[in-house]
DRENTORMI-158437 format. One line per field, with one value per residue (C-alpha): x, y, z; residue in three letters. Coordinates in steps of 0.1 Angstrom, whole numbers. Example, Ala and Ser with C-alpha at 12.3 -4.5 7.8 and 13.67 -1.06 7.14 Angstrom:
<sites>
xx = c(123 137)
yy = c(-45 -11)
zz = c(78 71)
resn = c(ALA SER)
</sites>
This chain:
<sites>
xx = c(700 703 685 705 694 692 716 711 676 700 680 649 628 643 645 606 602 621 606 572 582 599 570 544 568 564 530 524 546 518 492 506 508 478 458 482 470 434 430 450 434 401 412 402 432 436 396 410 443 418 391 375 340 353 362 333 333 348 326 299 321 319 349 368 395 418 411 408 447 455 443 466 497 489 492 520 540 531 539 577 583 572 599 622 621 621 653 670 665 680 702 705 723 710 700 681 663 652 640 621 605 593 585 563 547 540 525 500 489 478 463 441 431 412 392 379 354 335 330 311 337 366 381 368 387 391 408 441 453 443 464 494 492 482 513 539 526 533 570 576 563 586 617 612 605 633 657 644 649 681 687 673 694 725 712 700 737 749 729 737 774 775 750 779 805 786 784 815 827)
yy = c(728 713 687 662 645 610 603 580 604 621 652 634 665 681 651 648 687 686 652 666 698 679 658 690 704 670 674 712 699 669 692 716 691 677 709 713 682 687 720 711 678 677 644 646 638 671 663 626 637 660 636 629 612 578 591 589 624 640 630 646 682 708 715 741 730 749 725 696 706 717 676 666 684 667 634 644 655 621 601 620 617 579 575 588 574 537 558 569 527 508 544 531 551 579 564 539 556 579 547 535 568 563 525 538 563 545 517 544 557 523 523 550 553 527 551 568 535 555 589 600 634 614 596 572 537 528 557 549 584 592 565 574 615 598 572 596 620 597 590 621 628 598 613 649 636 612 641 661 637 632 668 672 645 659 692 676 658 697 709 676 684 721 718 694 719 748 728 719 757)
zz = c(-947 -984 -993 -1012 -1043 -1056 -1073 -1108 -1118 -1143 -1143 -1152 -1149 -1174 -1196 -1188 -1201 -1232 -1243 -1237 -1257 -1284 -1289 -1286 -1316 -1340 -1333 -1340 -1373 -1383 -1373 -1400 -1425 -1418 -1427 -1454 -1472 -1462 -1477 -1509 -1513 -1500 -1481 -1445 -1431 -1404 -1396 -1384 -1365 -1344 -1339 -1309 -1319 -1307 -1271 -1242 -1223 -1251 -1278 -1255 -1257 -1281 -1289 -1310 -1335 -1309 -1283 -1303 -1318 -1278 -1270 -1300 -1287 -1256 -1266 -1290 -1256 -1239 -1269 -1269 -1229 -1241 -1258 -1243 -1208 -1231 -1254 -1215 -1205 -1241 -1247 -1281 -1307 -1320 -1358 -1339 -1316 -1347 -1366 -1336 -1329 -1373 -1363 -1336 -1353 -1382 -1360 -1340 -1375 -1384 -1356 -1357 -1389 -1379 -1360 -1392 -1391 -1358 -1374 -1409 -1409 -1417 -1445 -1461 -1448 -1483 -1493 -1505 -1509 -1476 -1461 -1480 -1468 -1432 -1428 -1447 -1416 -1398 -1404 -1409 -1374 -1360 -1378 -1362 -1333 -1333 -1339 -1317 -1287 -1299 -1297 -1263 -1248 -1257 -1239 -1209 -1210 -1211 -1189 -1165 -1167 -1165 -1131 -1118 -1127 -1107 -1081 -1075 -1079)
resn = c(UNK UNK UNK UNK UNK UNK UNK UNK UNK UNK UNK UNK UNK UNK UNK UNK UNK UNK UNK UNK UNK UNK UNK UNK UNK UNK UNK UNK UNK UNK UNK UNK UNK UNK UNK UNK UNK UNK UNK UNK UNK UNK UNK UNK UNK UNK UNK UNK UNK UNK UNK UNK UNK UNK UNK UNK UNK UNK UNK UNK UNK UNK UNK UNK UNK UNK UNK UNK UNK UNK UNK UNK UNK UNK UNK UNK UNK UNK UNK UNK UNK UNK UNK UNK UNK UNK UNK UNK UNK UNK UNK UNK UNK UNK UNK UNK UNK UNK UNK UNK UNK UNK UNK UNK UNK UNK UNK UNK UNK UNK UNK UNK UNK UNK UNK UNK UNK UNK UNK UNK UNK UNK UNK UNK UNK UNK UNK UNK UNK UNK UNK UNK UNK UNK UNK UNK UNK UNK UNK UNK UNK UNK UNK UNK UNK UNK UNK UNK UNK UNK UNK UNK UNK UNK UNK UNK UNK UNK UNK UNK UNK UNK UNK UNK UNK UNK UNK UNK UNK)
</sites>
């Protein structure tokens, strides 16, 4: 017995995985960065990607740095699948998809540098060179991560054709 598929999911399981693991990979990039910048600047910019002081539950958890970064790929993997189930809906060119994934992360980093306001281990909000390493993170982050969706969509479309191929066979 075979069990037949839906059709119009476009492999969205696979989409789904290589989002999540593009976005894990922008994020193990800003991660690197991010210590980068702390260690050769003294800004606390890695200490503020990581941070967790603001969160109930977790703010009650010791954590390690390696759970704190495991937390940050997390979210990095949810912030790519994101973007590209919205990318899979507007399928938008590739350039602007890559722009939108910089808008967006340029927009979170805003965001949560906020968040340096709720713990005494983070930058200072006044900082100005801490929001300029921050926000170039940022984009940078966007553009990787932008390219890298990009890159996994023209595998999945592969990977989409080449299963139709076999099955046909």
């Amino acid at each position: 017995m075979r069990i037949k598929r839906k059709r119009g999911n476009g492999g969205l399981a696979r989409t789904l995985a290589l989002a999540a693991a593009a976005g894990a990979g922008a994020g193990l990039l800003i991660g690197l960065y991010m210590k980068a910048v702390q260690q050769l600047t003294g800004q606390t910019v890695y200490t503020l990607l990581l941070n967790v002081d603001y969160i109930p539950l977790l703010n009650e958890l010791a954590l390690s740095e390696l759970w704190e970064f495991a937390l940050h790929l997390f979210v990095s993997a949810l912030v790519g699948i994101g973007l590209a189930l919205f990318f899979r809906i507007v399928r938008w060119p590739v350039v602007r998809q890559t722009y939108s994934a910089m808008a967006v992360s340029l927009l979170i980093g805003l965001v949560l540098f906020q968040t340096t306001l709720l713990s005494d281990r983070t930058p200072s909000i006044g900082s100005g060179a801490a929001w300029t390493w921050w926000l170039v993170g940022h984009v940078v982050y966007g553009w990787v991560l932008g390219e890298l969706l990009a890159i996994t969509r023209n595998v999945s479309r592969v990977g989409k054709r080449n299963h139709g191929k076999q099955r046909q066979t």
